[in-house]
MIDO-698293 format. One record per residue: x, y, z of N, C-alpha, C in turn. Coordinates in steps of 0.001 Angstrom, whole numbers, plus 500000, padded with zeros to 6 digits. Layout:
% residues N
XYZXYZXYZ...
% end
This chain:
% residues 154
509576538855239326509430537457239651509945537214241074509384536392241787509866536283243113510059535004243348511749535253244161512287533573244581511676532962245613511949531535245145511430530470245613511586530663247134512537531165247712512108531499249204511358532462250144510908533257249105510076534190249083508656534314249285508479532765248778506748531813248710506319532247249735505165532494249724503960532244251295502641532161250339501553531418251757500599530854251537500380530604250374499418530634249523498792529286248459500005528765247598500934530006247456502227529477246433503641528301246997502882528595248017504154527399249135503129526032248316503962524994247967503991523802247476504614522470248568503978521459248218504529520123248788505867519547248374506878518827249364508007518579248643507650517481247214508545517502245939508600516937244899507916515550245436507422515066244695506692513600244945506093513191246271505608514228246581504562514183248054503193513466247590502657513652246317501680512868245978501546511757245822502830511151245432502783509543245428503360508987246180504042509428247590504792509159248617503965507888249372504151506806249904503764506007250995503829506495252061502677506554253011502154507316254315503313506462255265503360507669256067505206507398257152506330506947256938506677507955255127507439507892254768507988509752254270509397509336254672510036510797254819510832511288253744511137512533253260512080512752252058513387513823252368513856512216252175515688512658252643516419512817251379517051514151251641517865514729250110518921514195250479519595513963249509520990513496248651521996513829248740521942515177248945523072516431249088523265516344247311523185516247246228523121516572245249521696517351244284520729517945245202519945518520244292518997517303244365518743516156244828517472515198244682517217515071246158516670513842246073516168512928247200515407512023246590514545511375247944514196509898247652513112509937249371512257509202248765511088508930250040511329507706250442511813507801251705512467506531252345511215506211253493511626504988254277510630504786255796511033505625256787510632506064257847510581507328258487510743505826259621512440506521260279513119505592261103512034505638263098512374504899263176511542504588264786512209505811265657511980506718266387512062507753267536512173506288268939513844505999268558513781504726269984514600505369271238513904505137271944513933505629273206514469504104274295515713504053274940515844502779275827515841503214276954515213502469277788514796502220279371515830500944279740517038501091281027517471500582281010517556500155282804517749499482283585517351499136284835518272497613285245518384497732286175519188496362286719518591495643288172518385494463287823518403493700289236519336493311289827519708493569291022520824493260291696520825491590292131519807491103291921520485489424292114518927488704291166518800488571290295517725487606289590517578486012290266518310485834290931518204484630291459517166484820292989517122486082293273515705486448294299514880487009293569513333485927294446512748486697294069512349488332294300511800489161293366511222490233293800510902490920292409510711491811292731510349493131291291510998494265291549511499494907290412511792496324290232510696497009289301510646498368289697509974499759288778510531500215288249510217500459287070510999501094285919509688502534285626509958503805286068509056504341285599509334505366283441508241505410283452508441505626281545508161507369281559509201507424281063508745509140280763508645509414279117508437508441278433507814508875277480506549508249276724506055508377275637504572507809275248505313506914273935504275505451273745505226504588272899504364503335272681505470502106272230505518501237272227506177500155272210506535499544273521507665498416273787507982497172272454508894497759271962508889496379270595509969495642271111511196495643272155511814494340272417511914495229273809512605493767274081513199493594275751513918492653275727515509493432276494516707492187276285517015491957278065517713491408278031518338491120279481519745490872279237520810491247280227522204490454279856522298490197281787523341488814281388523099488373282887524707488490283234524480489026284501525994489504285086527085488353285776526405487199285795527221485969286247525847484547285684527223483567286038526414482024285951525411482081287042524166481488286602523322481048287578523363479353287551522867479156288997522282477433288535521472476771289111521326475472289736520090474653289848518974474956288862518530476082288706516967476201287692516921477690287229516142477315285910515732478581285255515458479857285704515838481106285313515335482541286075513937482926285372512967482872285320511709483311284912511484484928284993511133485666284209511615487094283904510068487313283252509223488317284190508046488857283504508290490305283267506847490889282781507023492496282673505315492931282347505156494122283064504126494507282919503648496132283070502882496521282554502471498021282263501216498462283427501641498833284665500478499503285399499970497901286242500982497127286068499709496060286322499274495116285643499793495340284247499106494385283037500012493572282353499888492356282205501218491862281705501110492231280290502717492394279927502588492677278362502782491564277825501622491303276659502032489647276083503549489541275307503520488561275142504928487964274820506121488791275356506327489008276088507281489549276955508277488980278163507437487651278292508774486927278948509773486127278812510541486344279321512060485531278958512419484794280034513208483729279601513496482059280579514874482575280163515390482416281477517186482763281474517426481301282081518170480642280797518184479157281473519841479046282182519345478220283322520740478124283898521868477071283129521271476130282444522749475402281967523269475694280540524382475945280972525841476650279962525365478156280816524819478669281372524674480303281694526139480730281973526573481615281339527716482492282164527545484445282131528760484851282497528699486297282524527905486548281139527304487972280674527405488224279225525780487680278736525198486706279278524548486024278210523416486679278204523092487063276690521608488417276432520444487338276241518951487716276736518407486655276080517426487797275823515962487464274956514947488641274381513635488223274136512891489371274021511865488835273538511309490230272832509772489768272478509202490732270868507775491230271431507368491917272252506114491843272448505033491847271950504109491407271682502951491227270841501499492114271034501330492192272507500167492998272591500050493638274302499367494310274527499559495446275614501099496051275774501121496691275133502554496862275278502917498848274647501769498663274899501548500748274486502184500978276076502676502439275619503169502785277350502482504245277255502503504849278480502467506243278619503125507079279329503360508604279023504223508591279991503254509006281474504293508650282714504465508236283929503322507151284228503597506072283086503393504590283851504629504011284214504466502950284562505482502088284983505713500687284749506656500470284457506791498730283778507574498056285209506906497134285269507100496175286790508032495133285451509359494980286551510069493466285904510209493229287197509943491753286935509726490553287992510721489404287568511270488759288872511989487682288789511360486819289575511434485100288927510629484258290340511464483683291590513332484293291202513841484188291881514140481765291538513824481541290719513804480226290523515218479675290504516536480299290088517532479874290322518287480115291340519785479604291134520443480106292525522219480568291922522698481179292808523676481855293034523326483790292542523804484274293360523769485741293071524330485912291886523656486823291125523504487131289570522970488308289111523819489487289336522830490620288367522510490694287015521022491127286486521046491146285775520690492543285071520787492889283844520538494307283301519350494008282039518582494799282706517210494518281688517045496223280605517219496013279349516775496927278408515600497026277548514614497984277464513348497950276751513784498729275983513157498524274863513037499606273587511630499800273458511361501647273197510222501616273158510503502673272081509048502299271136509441503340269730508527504494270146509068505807270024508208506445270924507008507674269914505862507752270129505178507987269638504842510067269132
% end
C-alpha cells in the first residue's frame, strides 16, 4: 500500500470539499487535522507619495509597479489649510479614475486630518503606468499632504 505522500498523477486528489467550495475561496487548516473554505484575502499592495504643499497648484507621478485595482485612496494633511477647499484628483495614464476625488475642506482642517474615497470605475492599473495626483492648489497656507492608494493586486 502506498502513503498518501507518495501519490502522483491520477491518484493525487483535490483538497477535502473542493467540490462544493465557492470560486476565490481558499482552504485554510486549523492546525487540528481540519479546515474550512474561507474568502481568499486581497494581495494589497500601498502606493504611498507626498505633496509638499497642496495648497499649490501642481501634480505629482506616482509610477505603479504592479498589476491591480485601486479600491481606496486616503490623504492625511500635514497642517491647517485655509481661505478654501483643496480639490484632490487622480488619474491612470491620463484618465481620470471615477470616484476618486477628495475635497480637503479647509474649516476645522488641522495637522492629521485623513479624508478618502472608493473608486468606482477606471481604476484597473498596470504595471509601469502611472497615477497623476493633482491639487488645484484652491487653498492657502503651506500644507503637506501624504496621499495613499490601495491597490488589490491581481
Amino acid at each position: 500500500m502506498a502513503h498518501h505522500k507518495d501519490l502522483t498523477g491520477v491518484d493525487l486528489h483535490e483538497p477535502k470539499g473542493a467540490a462544493s467550495a465557492a470560486a476565490g475561496t481558499v482552504y485554510v487548516a486549523d492546525g487540528l487535522g481540519s479546515g474550512s473554505w474561507l474568502p481568499r484575502l486581497p494581495n494589497n499592495v500601498i502606493l504611498n507619495a507626498r505633496i509638499d504643499d497642496v495648497s499649490t497648484a501642481g501634480d505629482i507621478y506616482i509610477p505603479v509597479p504592479i498589476a491591480g485595482v485601486i479600491t481606496r485612496i486616503s490623504t492625511a494633511l500635514g497642517a491647517a489649510i485655509s481661505v478654501a477647499d483643496a480639490n484632490i484628483t487622480f488619474s491612470i495614464n491620463g484618465v481620470a479614475i471615477d470616484g476618486s476625488a477628495i475635497t480637503i475642506a479647509f474649516t476645522g482642517s488641522a495637522p492629521g486630518d485623513v479624508d478618502s474615497s472608493t473608486p468606482s470605475g477606471h481604476n484597473t492599473v498596470a504595471v509601469g503606468n502611472q497615477i497623476k495626483v493633482s491639487t488645484d492648489g484652491g487653498s492657502t497656507t503651506t500644507a503637506p499632504l501624504t496621499v495613499s492608494i490601495l491597490i488589490d493586486a491581481s
